[in-house]
C-alpha atoms as one frame of an Amber mdcrd trajectory, in Angstrom:
protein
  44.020 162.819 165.309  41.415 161.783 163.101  41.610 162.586 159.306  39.898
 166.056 157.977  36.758 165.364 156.464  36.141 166.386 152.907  34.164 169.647
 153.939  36.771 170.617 156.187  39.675 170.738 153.492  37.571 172.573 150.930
  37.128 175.020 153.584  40.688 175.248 153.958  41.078 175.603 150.325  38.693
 178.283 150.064  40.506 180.456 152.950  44.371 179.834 151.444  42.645 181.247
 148.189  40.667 183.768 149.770  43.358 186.727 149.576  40.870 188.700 152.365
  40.860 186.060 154.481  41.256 187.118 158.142  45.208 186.034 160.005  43.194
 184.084 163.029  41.660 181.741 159.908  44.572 180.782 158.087  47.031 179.982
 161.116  43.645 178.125 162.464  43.876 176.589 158.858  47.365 176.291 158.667
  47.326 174.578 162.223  45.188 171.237 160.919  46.895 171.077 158.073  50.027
 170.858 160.092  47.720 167.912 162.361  47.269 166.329 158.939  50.309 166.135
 157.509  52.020 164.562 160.744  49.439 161.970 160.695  50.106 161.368 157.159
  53.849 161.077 157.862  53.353 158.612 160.483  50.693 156.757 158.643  53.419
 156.689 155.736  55.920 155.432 158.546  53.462 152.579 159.837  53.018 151.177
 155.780  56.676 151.724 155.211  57.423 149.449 158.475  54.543 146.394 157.180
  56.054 146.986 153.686  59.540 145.809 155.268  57.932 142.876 157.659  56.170
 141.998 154.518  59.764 141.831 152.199  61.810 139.995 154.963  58.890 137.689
 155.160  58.828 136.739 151.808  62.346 136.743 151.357  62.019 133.939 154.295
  59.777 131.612 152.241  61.358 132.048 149.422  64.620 131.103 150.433  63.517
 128.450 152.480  61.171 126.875 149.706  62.584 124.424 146.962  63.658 125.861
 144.333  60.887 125.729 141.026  61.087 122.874 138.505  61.055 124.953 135.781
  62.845 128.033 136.716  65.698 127.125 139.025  68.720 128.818 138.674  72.173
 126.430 138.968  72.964 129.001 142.240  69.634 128.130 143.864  69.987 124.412
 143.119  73.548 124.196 144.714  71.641 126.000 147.898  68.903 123.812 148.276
  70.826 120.655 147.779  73.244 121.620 150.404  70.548 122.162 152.894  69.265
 118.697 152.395  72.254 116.336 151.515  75.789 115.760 153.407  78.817 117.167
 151.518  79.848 113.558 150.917  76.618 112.854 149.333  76.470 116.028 147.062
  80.167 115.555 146.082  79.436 112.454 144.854  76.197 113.758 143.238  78.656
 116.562 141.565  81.439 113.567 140.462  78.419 111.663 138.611  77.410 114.733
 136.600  81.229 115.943 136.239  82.268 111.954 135.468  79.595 112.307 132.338
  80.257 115.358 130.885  84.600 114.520 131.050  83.354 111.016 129.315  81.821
 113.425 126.913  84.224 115.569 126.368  86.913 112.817 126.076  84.469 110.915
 122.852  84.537 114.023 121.408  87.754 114.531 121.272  88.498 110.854 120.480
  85.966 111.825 117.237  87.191 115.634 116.547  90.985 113.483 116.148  90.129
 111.425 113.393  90.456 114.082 110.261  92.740 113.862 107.629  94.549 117.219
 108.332  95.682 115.551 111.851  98.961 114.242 112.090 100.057 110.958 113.579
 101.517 112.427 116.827  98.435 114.646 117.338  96.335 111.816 117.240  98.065
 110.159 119.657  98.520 113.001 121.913  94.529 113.892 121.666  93.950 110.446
 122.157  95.886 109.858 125.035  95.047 113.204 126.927  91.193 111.707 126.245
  92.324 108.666 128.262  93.725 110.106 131.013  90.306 112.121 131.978  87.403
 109.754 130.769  86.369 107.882 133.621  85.240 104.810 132.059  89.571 104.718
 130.635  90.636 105.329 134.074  90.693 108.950 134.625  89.935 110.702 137.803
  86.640 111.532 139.706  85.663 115.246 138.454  84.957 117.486 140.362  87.584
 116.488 142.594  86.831 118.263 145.757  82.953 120.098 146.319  81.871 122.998
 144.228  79.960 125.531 145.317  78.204 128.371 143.715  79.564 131.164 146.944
  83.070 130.836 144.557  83.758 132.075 141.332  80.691 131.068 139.905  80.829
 127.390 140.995  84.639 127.402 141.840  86.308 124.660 145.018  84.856 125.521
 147.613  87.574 126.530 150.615  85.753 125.163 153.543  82.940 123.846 152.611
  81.035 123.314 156.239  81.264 127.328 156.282  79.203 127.962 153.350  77.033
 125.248 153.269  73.274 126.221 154.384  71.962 124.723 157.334  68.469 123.199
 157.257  67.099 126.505 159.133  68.111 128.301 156.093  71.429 130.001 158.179
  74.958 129.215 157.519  77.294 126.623 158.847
């Protein structure tokens, strides 16, 4: 049904305001604006419907787009570098980064040991636990198994092959 013209709905204004407006008029009246409003609702429908196609769409490019230099939170990082390296590969990307920061954390607790209020034993204690996790001393490979941002906020990840994104954007 085509939409009422501007004429037509003052004319309809005029006869719901008219109070001696003949019964025949106003259901006449009453009757387009009926026509109108259903093509309004399914004109409302049809935008609603795009308006969806439209979200999902850009949803779509969005998650299958790098993340931005400049913005990227650590969540979408972990996504997009399991889409396009092998869990060996990105746990050993993760050990680098986790290897650093322990051989930071070690020095500065190797520096934070040397006050005067520390006793002897402390000292050795401090110094010894710093030992056992720095890297470059010996220590282990941190993280030792993958993380993965599905878990606690970058917890082990259970099964890693289950969570990790496929290039197609899906799941494993």
């Amino acid at each position: 049904m085509p939409e009422l013209s501007p004429s037509c709905r003052a004319e309809i204004d005029a006869l719901l305001y008219d109070e001696t407006a003949p019964a025949g008029w106003l259901r006449v009246a009453v009757g387009e604006l009926a026509a109108e409003n259903g093509r309004l609702r399914i004109l409302a429908a049809k935008q609603s419907v795009l308006l969806e196609q439209a979200q999902c769409e850009a949803s779509t490019a969005i998650a299958s787009s790098p993340p931005s230099r400049l913005s990227a939170t650590p969540a979408e990082v972990d996504v997009y570098l399991r889409k396009i390296l092998a869990e060996d590969t990105y746990l050993r990307y993760q050990q680098a980064i986790g290897g650093r920061s322990v051989e930071e954390a070690a020095k500065d607790i190797r520096t934070e040991t040397h006050t005067p209020w520390a006793s002897q034993l402390y000292l050795n204690g401090m110094a010894f636990a710093a030992d056992h996790i720095d890297p470059l001393k010996g220590g282990g490979r941190y993280p030792s198994q993958l993380l993965c941002s599905h878990h606690n906020g970058f917890g082990p990840c259970p099964g890693f092959p289950k969570c990790t994104p496929s290039a197609d954007g899906g799941e494993r």
